[in-house]
Phi, psi and omega in degrees: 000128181278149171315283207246104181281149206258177178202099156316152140303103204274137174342115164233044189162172159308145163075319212278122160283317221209151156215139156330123174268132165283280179184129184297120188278344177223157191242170193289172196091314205286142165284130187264168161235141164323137186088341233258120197307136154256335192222182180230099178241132158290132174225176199278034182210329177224163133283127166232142132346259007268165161246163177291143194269318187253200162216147211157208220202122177256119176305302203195151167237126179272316199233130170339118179272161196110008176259140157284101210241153175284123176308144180077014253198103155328124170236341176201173235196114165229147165251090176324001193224006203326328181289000191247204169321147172302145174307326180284013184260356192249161194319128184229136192302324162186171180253056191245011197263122177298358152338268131004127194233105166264187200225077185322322205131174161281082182247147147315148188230130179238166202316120168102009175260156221262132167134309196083197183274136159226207208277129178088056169050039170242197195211126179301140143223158165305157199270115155126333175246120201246182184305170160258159146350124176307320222265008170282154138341043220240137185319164154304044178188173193295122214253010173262356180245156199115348279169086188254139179301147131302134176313142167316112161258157188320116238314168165302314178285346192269133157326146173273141175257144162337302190321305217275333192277337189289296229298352180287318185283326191269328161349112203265177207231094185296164207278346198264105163264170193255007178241153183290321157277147184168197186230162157265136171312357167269357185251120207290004199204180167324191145271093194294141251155079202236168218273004162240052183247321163314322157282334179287319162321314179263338162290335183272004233351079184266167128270099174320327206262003171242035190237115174280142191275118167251018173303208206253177203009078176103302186323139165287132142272165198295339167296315166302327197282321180282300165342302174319301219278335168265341153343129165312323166293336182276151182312153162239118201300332183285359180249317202257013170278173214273149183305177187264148202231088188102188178258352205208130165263091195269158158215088192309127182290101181208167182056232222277346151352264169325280183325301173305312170319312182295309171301308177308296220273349187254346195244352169286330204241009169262324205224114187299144206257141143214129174250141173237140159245169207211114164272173177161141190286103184248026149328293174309334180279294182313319155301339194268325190275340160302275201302358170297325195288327182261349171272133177309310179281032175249339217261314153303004168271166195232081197252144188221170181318329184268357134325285209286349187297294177330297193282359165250011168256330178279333181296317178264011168262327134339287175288298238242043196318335195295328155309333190267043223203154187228109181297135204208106194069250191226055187192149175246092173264133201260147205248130140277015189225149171240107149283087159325084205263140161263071200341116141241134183281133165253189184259328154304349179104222176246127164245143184243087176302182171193153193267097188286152200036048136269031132353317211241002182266144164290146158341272204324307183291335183292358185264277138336002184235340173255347142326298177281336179277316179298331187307320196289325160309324191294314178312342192085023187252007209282122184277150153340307194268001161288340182232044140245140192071041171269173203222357171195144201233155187245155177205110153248144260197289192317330196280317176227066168062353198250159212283288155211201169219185169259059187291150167273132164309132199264132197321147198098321218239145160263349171203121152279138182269114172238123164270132137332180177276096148334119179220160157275138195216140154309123211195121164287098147225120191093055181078349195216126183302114187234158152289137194222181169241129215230137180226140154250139172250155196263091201237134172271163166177177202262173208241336186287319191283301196253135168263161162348297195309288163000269182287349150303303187299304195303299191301317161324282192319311205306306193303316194275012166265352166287323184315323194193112182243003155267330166266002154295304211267342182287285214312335187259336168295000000 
């Protein structure tokens, strides 16, 4: 049975061919447990995790982070047995089998490849992978590190000694790293983290690994990283970044960039655009989520201007379905259900995660499902399969002041929503110029699907239930 298991890159989406390695969370040596995160990879759509497929001992890392790697595409090496015979004494099915230890050549051996220099300058590697190549792909910065080389392994013929199966573990792990994020020899494990407190980590050239964590089992947060960055002892990165080199800046278009581009432009140049606005008094929605805010099984909840934009984008999605419809060939297909997608701007770029089936959610849970989808967004945690299928998408605007736009419809979907900035405005109301808190809304939509008439009656329905959401919801029920 073979040993030493090669753990592919797996689908980690729709669509998604490729992910980015971010950063390795285990070094070749280390003992893994099942589950246990190993790498961090970018895809054009999330940063995710992977966990470990076995538990064991990594054998081999093949590619370096900052390599762009293929779904299916070997990414680690685990030897499920570590405690046990050497791989070349054991039963092997042929010999193409990453089992099986061959003798490459006179090749360079680079960092995370299984073996090391072995006797007579030549170099152990697995049979079918050999070092790699100048021609991967890799970030602007030292891309070997975190990525530790393996101990000389052992001659093929001598048995194993105790000494020798431990000595990979006991290896101590240097303190010098060649990027600020990374692990250190006080740790006993990764370094807890998420990847854009890592990233503010490496623009402020903080070390993660010399920050006690107040998240949850530990974890740093982004609060941590600035505690450091304000500290009197800490560099202040704007004096001590490196001069500027030239006039122009490239910057390569990838991960969630690169995707969103391919969508604005497939959904700009498919699907005739027409936007309509709406001013409208949502005073009264702003009086109603105050007393939401003041009812007891309310007071742990976190409610904003986009609850009430929401549960009145499902009411009038409700009366007007068609909105709620994707054009697909030569068929208009109408979704009886709503994954409600939410814009959110990241540090990764913009994503629209969406709230599957909320329809069928209660306020209170629709609350608490928008609640979750943004924390998760900030975090950088948002999965694949959360910003796949939606059927109608909300866009706020209003969060950096501005009144509305002109959104592109996000591919599939037949209509976009935009809130607007909430202002106190001078309003004729009941006869008399008041202040009133006043918002405008934006509804893009596709032209082939929704006509004028259409899309006036939603964006019409959508205002007057900001208007009065208590008389709206008696009256359409």
């Amino acid at each position: 049975m073979t040993r030493v298991k090669e753990f592919n890159l797996p689908d980690l989406g729709e669509g998604l061919t490729e992910g980015e390695i971010l950063k390795w969370l285990v070094n070749v040596g280390d003992t893994i447990e099942l589950n246990q995160p190993i790498v961090e990879v970018e895809t054009a759509k999330a940063a995710v995790e992977i966990p470990a497929k076995w538990a064991g001992q990594v054998a081999k890392i093949f590619h370096p982070e900052g390599t762009t790697v293929e779904v299916g595409a070997p990414i680690i090496a685990i030897d499920t047995d570590p405690g046990g015979a050497p791989v070349e004494s054991a039963a092997m099915p042929s010999a193409a089998s990453l089992a099986a230890v061959e003798i490459a050549g006179d090749q360079p051996v680079e960092p995370g490849m299984i073996g090391g220099p072995a006797p007579g300058g030549r170099t152990a590697v697995l049979v079918g992978y050999g070092p790699k190549t100048a021609a991967a792909k890799r970030r602007p910065r030292a891309a070997a590190a975190g990525v530790q080389p393996a101990p000389a392994a052992p001659p093929v013929a001598s048995p194993p000694v105790e000494a020798e199966r431990v000595a990979p573990t006991e290896d101590p792990v240097p303190t010098v790293q060649a990027e600020p994020v990374g692990r250190t020899g006080v740790q006993a494990g990764p370094v807890l983290a998420k990847p854009p407190v890592r990233k503010l980590a490496r623009d402020l050239g903080i070390d993660l690994a010399g920050i006690s964590g107040s998240g949850p089992n530990g974890s740093i947060t982004r609060d941590d990283v600035m505690s450091v960055s304000a500290a009197p002892a800490a560099p202040a990165p704007a004096v001590t970044a490196a001069p500027r080199v030239g006039r122009e800046e490239r910057i390569p278009v990838k991960g969630v960039r690169k995707l969103t581009a391919e969508n604005m432009v497939a959904s700009a140049f498919t699907a005739p655009h027409v936007t309509e606005f709406l001013t409208v008094d949502v005073t009264r929605s702003m009086k109603a989520l105050e007393r939401l805010k003041g009812k007891r099984d309310w007071r742990d909840v976190r409610v904003s201007p986009l609850l009430m934009v929401a549960k009145a984008a499902l009411v009038a999605l409700k009366r007007h379905p068609m909105v709620n419809s994707s054009w697909q060939g030569s068929e208009i297909v109408v979704k009886h259900y709503v994954n409600l997608g939410i814009a959110a701007a990241t540090e990764r770029g913009l994503i629209v995660p969406n709230v599957k089936d909320a329809d069928a959610l209660t306020t209170r849970e629709l609350a608490d499902a928008l609640n979750a989808l943004v924390t998760t967004a900030r975090e950088g945690k948002t999965s694949p399969a959360a910003m796949s299928g939606g059927t109608f998408t909300i866009t706020s605007v209003g969060m950096f002041g501005i009144d509305t736009g002109t959104p592109i419809l996000p591919p599939g979907e037949s209509a976009i929503l935009v809130f607007g900035a909430v202002r106190d405005t001078p309003w004729v109301h009941k006869g008399k110029i008041k202040i009133r808190q006043v918002t405008t809304l934006g509804l893009s939509f596709d032209h082939r699907i929704i006509d004028g008439e259409l899309g006036s009656k939603f964006l019409r329905d959508v205002g007057a239930f900001l208007e009065d959401p208590e008389g709206s919801l008696l009256a359409w029920s």
